[in-house]
DSSP file (Angstrom, degrees, kcal/mol; ACC not computed):
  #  RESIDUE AA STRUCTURE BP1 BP2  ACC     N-H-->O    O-->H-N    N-H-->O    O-->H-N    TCO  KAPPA ALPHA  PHI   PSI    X-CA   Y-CA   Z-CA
    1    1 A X              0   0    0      0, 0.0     2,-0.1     0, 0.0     3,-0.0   0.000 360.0 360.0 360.0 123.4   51.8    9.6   -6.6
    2    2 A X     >  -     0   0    0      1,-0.1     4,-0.9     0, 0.0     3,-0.2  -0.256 360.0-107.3 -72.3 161.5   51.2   13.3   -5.6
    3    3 A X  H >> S+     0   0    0      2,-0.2     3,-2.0     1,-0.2     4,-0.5   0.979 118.9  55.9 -26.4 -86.1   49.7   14.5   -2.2
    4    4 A X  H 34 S+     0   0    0      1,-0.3     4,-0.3     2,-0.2    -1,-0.2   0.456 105.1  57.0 -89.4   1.3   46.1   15.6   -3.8
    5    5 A X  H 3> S+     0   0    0     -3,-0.2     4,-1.9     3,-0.1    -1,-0.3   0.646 104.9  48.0 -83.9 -24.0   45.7   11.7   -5.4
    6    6 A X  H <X S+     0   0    0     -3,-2.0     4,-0.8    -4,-0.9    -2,-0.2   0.545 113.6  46.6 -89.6  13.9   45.9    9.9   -2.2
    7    7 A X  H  < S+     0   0    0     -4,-0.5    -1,-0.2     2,-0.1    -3,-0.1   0.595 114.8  48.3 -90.8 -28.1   43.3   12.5   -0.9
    8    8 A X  H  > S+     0   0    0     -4,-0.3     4,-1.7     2,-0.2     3,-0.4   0.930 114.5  52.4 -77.4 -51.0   41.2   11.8   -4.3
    9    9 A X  H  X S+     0   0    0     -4,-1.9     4,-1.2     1,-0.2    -3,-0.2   0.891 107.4  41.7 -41.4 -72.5   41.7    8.3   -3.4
   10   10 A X  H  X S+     0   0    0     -4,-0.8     4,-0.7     2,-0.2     5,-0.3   0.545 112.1  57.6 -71.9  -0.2   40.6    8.1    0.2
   11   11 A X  H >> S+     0   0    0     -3,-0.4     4,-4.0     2,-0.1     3,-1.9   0.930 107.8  56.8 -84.0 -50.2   37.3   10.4   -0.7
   12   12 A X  H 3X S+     0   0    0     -4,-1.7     4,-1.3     1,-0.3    -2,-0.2   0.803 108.9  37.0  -9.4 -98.2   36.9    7.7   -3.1
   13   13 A X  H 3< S+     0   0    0     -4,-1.2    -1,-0.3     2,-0.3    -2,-0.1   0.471 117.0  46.7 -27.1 -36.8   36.7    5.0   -0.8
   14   14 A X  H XX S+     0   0    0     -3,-1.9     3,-1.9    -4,-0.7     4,-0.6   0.820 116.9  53.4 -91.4 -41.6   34.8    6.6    2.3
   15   15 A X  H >< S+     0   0    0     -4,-4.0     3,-4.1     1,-0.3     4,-0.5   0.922 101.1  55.9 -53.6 -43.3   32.5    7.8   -0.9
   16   16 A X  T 3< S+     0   0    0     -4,-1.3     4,-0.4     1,-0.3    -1,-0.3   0.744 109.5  50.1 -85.4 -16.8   32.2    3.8   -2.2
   17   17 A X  T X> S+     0   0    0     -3,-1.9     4,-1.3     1,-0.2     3,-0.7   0.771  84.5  89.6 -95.7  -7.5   30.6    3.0    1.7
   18   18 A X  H <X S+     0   0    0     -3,-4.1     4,-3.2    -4,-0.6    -1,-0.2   0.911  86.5  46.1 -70.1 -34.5   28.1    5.8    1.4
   19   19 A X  H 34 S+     0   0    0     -4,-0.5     4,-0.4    -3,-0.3    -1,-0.2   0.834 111.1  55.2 -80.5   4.2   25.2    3.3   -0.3
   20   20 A X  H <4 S+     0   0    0     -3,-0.7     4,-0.7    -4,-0.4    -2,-0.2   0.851 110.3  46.0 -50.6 -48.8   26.1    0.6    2.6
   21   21 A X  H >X S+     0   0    0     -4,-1.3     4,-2.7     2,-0.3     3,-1.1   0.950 112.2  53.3 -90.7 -57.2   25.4    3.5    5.1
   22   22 A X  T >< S+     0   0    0     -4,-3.2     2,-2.9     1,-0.3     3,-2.3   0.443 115.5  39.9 -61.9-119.1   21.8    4.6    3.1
   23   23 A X  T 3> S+     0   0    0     -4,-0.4     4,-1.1     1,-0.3    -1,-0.3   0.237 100.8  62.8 -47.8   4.2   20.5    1.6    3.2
   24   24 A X  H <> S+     0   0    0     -2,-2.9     4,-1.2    -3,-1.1    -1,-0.3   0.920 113.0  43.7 -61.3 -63.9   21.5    0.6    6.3
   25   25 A X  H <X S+     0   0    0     -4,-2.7     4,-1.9    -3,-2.3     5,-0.3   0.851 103.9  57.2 -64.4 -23.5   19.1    3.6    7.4
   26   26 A X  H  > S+     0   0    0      2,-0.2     4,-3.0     1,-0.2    -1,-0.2   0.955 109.3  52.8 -78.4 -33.9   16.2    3.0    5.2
   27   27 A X  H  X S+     0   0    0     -4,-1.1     4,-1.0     1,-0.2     5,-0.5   0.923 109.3  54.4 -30.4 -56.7   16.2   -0.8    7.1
   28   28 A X  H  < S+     0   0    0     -4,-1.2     4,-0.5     1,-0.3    -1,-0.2   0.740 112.1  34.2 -67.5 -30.3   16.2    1.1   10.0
   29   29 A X  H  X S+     0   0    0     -4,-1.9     4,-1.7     1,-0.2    -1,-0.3   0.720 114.0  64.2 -92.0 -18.7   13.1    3.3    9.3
   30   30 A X  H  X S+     0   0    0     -4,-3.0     4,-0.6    -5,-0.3    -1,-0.2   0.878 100.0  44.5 -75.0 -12.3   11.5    0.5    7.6
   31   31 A X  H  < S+     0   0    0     -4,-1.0     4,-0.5     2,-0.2    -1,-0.2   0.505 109.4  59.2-101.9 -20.0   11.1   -2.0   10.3
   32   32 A X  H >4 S+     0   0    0     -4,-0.5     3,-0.8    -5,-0.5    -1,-0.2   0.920 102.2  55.3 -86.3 -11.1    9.9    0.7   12.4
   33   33 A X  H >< S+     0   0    0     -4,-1.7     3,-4.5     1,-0.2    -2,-0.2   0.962  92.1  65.6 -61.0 -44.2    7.2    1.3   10.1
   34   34 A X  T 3< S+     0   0    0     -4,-0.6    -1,-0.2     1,-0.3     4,-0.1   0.530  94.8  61.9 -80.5  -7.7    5.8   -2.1   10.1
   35   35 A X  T <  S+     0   0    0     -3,-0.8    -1,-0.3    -4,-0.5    -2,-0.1   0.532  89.6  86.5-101.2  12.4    4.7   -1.6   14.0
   36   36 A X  S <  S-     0   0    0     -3,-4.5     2,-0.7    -4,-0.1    85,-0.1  -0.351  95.6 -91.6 -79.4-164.3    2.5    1.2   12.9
   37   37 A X        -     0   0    0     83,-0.3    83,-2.4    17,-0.0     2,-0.2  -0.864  31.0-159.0 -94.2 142.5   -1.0    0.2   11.8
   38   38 A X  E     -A  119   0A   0     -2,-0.7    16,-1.9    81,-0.2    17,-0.8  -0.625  13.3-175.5 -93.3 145.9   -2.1   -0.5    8.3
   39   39 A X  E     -AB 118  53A   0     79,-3.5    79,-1.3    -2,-0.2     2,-0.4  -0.936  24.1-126.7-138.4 172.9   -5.6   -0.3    7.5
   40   40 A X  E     -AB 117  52A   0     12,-3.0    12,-1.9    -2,-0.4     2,-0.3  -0.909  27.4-164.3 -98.1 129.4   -8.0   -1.1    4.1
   41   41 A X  E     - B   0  51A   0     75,-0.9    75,-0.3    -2,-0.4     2,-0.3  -0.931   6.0-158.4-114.6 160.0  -10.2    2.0    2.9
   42   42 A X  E     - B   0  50A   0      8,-2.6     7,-1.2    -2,-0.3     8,-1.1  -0.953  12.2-175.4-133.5 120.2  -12.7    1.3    0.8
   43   43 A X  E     -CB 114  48A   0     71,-0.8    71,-3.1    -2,-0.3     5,-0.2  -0.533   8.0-168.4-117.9 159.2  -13.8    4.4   -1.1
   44   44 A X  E    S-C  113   0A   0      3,-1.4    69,-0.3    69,-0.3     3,-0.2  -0.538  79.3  -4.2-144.2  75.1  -16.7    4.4   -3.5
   45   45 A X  S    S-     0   0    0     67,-1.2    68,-0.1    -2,-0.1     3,-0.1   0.655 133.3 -58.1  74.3  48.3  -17.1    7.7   -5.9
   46   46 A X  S    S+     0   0    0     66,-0.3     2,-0.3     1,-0.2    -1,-0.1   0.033 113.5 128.7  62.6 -19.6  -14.1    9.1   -4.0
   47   47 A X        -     0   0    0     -3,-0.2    -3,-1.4     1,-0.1    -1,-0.2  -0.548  65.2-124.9 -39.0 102.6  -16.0    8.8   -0.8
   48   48 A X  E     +B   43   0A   0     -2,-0.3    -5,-0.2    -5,-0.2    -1,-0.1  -0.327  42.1 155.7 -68.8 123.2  -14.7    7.1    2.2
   49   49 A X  E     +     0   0A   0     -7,-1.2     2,-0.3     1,-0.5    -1,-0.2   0.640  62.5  27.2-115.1 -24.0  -17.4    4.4    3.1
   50   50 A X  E     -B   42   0A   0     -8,-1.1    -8,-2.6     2,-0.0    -1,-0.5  -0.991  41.4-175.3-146.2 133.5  -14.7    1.9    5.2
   51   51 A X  E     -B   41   0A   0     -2,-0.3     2,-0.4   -10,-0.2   -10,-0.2  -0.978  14.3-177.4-125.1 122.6  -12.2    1.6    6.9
   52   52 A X  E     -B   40   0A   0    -12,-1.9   -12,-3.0    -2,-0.3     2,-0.7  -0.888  27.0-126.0-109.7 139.3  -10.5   -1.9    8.3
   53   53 A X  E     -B   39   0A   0     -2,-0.4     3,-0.4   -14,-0.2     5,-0.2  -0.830  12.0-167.5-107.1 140.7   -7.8   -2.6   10.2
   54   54 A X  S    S+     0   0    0    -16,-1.9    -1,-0.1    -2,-0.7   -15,-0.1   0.385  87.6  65.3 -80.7 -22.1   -5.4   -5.0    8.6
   55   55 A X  S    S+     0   0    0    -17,-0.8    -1,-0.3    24,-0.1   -16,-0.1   0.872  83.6  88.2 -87.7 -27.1   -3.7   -5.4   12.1
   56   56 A X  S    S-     0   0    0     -3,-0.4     2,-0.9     1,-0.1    23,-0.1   0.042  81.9-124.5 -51.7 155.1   -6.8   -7.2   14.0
   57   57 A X  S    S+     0   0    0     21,-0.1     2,-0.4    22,-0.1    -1,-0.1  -0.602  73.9 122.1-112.4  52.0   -7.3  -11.0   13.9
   58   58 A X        -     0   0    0     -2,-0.9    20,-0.6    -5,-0.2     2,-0.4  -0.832  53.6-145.1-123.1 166.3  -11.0  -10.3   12.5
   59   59 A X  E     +F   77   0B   0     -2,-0.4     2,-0.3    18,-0.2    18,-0.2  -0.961  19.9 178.7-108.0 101.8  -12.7  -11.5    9.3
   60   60 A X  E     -F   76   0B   0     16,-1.4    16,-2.1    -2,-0.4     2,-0.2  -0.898   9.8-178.0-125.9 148.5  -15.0   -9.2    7.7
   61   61 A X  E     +F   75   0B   0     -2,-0.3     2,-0.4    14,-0.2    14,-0.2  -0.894  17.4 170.7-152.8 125.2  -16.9   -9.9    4.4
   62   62 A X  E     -F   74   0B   0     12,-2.0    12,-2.0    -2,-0.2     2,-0.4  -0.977  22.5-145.7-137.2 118.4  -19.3   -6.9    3.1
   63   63 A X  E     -F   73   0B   0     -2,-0.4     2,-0.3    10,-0.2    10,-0.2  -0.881  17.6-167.2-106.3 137.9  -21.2   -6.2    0.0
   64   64 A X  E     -F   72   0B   0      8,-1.3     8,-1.8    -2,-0.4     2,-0.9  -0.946  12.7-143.3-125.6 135.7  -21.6   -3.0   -1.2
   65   65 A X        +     0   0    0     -2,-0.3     6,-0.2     1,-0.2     5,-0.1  -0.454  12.7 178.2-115.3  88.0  -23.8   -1.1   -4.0
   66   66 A X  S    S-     0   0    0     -2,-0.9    -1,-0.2     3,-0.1     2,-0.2   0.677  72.7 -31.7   1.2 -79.4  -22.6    1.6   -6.1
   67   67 A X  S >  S-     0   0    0      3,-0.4     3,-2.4     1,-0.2    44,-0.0  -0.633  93.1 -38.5-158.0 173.3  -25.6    1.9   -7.8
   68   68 A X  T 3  S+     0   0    0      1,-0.3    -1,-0.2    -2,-0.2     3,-0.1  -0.212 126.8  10.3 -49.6 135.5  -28.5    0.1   -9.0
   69   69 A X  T 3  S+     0   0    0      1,-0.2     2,-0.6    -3,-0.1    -1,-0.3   0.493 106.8 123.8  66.1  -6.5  -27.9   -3.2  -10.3
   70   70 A X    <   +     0   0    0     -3,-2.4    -3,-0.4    -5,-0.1     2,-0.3  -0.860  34.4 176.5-109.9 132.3  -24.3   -2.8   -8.9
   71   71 A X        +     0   0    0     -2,-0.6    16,-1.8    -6,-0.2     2,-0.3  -0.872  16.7 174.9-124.7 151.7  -22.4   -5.0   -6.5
   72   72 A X  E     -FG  64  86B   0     -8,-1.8    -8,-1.3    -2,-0.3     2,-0.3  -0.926  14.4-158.3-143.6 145.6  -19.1   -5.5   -4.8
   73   73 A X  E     -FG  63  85B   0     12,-1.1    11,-2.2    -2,-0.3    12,-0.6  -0.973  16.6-161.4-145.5 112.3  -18.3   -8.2   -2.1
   74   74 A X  E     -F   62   0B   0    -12,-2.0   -12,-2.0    -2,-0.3     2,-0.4  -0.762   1.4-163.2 -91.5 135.1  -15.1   -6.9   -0.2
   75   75 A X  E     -F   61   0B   0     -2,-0.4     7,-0.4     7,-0.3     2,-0.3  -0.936   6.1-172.3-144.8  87.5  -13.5   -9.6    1.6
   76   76 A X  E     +F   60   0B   0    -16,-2.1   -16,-1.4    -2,-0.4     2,-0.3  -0.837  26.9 153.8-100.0 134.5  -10.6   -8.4    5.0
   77   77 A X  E >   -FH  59  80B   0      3,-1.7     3,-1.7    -2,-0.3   -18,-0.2  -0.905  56.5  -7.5-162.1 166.0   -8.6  -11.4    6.4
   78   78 A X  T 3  S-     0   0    0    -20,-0.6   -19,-0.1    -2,-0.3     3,-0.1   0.560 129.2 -48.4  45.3  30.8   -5.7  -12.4    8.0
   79   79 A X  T 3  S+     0   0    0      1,-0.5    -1,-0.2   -21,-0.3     2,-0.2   0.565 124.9 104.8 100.0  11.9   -3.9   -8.2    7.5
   80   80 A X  B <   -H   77   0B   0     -3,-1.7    -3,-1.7    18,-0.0    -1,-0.5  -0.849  54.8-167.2-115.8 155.1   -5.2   -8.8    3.6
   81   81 A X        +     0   0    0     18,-0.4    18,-1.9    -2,-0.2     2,-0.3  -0.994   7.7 173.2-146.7 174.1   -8.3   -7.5    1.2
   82   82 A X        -     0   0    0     -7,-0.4    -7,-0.3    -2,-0.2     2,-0.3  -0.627  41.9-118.9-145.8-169.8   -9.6   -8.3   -1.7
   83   83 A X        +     0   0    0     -2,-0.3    -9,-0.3    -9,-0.2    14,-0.2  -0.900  40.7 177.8-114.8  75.5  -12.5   -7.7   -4.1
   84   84 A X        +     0   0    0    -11,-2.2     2,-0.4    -2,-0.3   -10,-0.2   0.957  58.5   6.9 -86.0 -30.2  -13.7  -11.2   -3.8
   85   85 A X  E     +G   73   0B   0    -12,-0.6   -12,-1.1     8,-0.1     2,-0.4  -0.942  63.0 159.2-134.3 159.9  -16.8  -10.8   -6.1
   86   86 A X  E     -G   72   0B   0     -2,-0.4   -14,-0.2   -14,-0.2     5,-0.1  -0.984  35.4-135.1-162.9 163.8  -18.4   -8.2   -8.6
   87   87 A X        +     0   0    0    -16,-1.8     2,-0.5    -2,-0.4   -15,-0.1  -0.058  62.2 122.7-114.7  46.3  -20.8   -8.0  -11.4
   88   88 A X  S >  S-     0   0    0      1,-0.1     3,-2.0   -17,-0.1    -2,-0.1  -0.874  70.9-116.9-121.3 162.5  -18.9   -5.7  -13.5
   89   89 A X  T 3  S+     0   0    0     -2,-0.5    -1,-0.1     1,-0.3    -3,-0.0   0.749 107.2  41.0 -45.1 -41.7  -17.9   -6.6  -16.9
   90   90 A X  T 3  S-     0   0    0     -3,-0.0    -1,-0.3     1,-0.0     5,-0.1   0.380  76.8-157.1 -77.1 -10.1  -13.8   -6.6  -16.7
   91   91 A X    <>  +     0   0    0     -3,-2.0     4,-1.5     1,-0.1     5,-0.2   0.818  42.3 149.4  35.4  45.2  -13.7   -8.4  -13.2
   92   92 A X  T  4  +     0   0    0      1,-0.3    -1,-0.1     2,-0.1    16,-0.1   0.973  62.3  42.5 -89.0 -24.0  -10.4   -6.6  -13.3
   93   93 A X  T  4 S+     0   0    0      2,-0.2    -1,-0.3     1,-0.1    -2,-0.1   0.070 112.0  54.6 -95.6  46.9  -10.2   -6.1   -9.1
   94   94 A X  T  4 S+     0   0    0     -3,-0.1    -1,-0.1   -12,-0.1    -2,-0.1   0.275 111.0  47.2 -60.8 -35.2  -11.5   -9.7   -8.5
   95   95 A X  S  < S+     0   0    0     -4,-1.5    -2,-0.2     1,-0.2    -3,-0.1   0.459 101.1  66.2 -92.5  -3.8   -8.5  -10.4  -10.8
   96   96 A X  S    S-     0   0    0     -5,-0.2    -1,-0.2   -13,-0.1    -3,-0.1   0.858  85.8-173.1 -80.9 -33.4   -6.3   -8.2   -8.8
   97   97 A X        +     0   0    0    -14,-0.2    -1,-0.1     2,-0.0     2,-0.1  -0.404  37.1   3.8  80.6-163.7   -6.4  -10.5   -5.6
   98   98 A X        -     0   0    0    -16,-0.1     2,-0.3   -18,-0.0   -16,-0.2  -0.278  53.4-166.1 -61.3 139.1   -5.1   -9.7   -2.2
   99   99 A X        +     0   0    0    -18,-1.9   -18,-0.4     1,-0.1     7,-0.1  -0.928  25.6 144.7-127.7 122.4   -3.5   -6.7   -1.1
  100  100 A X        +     0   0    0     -2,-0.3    -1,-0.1   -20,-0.2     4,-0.1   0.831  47.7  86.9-114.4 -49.8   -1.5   -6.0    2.0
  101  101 A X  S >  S-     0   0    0      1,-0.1     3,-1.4     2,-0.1    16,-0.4  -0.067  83.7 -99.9 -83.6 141.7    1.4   -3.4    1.5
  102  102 A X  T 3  S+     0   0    0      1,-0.2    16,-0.3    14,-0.1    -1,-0.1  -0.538 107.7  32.4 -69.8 133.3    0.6    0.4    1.9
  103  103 A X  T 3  S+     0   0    0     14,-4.9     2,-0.3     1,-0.5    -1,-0.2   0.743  92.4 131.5  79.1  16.8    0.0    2.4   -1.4
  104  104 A X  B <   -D  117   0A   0     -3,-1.4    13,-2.7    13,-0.6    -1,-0.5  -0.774  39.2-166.1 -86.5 168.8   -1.3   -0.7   -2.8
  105  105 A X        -     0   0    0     -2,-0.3     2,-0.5    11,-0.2    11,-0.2  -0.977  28.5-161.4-153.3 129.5   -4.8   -0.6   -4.6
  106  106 A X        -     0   0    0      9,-0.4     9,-1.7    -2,-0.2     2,-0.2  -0.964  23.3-156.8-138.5 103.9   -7.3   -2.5   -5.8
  107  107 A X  E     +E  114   0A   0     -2,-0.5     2,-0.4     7,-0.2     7,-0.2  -0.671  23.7 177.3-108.9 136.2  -10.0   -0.6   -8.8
  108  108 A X  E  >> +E  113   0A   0      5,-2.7     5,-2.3    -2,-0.2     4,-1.0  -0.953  20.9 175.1-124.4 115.3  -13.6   -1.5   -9.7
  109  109 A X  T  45S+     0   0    0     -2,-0.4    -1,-0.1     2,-0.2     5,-0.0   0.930  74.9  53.7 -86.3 -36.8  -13.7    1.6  -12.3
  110  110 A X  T  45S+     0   0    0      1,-0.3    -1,-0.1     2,-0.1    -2,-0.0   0.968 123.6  32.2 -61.5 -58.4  -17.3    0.8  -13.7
  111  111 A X  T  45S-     0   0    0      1,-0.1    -1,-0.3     2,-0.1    -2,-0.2   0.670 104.0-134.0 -58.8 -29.6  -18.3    0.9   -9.9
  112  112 A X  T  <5 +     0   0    0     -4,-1.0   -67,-1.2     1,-0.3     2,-0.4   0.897  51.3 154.2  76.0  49.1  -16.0    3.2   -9.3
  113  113 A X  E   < -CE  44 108A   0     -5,-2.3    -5,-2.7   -69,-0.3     2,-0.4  -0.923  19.2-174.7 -87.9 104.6  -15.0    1.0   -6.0
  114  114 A X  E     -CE  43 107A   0    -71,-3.1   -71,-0.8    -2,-0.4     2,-0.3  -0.945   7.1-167.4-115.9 151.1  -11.2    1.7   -5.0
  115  115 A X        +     0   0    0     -9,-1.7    -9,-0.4    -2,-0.4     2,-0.2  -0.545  13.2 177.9-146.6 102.2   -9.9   -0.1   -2.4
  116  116 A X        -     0   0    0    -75,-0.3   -75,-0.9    -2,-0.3     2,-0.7  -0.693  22.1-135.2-131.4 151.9   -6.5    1.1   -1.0
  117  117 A X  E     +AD  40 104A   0    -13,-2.7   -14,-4.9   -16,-0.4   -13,-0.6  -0.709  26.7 176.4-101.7 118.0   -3.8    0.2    1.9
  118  118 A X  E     -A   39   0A   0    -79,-1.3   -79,-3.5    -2,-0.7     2,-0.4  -0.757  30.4-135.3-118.1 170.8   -2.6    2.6    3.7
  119  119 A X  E     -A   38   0A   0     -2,-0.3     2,-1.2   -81,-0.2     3,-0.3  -0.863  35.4-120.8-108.9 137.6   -0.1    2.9    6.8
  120  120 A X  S    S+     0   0    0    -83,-2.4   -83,-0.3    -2,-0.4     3,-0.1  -0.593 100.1  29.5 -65.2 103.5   -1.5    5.5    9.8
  121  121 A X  S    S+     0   0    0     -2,-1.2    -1,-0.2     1,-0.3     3,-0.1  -0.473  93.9 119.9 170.9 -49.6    1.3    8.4   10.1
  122  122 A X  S    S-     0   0    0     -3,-0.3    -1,-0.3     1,-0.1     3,-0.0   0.328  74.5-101.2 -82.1 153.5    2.3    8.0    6.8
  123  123 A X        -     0   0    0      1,-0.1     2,-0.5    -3,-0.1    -4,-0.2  -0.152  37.7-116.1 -39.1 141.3    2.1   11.2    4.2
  124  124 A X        +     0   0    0      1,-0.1    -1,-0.1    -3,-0.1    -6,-0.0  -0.849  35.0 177.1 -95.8 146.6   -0.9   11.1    1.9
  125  125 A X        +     0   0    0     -2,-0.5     2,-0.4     2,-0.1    -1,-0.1  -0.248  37.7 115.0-117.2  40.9    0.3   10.8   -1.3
  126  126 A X        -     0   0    0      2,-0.0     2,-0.6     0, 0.0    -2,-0.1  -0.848  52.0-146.4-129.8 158.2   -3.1   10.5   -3.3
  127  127 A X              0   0    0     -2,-0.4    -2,-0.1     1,-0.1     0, 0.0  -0.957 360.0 360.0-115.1 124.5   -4.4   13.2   -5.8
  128  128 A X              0   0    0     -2,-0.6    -1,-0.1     0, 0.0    -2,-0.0   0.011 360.0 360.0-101.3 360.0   -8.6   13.8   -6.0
C-alpha cells in the first residue's frame, strides 16, 4: 500500500458518512417546519375564494357554486380537508379524501374547484 491509497481510502470513508450527515439536516429543517402554520385554500377558476387554517381546533363545512347547477361541499377538520360532496360526474375529489401535508391537492376539474395545502413561509411552487 502506497501513501496516495490510504489517502483514497480515508476520503472514502469520511465520503461513505456524508448521506448520515444530509439527512441528519433535512430532520432538522423538517421538524422545524411542522411548527409553522399550514392552511387549506380553496381556489375556484384560479381564484382564491378561502383560506383555512389546518392548525385551529375548528370545524368548518361550506358549500360552494361554481356555476349554475354546480356544487361543492368542502369539509376542514381536525388540521384535514376534504371535498366531502359534489355533483359532478367523476366524483374524482370526493374520491380523493383527506388532505393534510403541504403541496397536497384535491381537483374538481368540471367545477374547476382546487383545493390545496400549503405551509405559510414556504416558496410557492405553483404555475397559473
Amino acid at each position: 500500500m502506497k501513501i496516495g491509497d490510504v489517502i483514497i481510502i480515508g476520503i472514502l470513508v469520511i465520503a461513505s458518512f456524508l448521506p448520515a450527515v444530509v439527512f441528519y439536516f433535512q430532520q432538522d429543517q423538517g421538524q422545524a417546519e411542522e411548527t409553522t402554520p399550514k392552511y387549506a385554500a380553496v381556489r375556484i377558476d384560479g381564484q382564491e375564494v378561502d383560506r383555512f387554517s389546518l392548525d385551529n381546533e375548528n370545524s368548518v363545512r361550506k358549500t360552494y357554486y361554481p356555476e349554475e347547477g354546480q356544487y361543492n361541499i368542502v369539509e376542514v377538520e381536525d388540521g384535514q380537508a376534504r371535498v366531502q360532496e359534489d355533483n359532478s360526474p367523476d366524483q374524482i375529489a370526493v374520491r380523493t379524501g383527506w388532505i393534510s401535508e403541504p403541496g397536497e391537492t384535491s381537483i374538481c376539474l368540471p367545477h374547476k374547484l382546487v383545493i390545496e395545502i400549503y405551509q405559510e413561509g414556504a416558496e410557492d411552487t405553483y404555475i397559473y
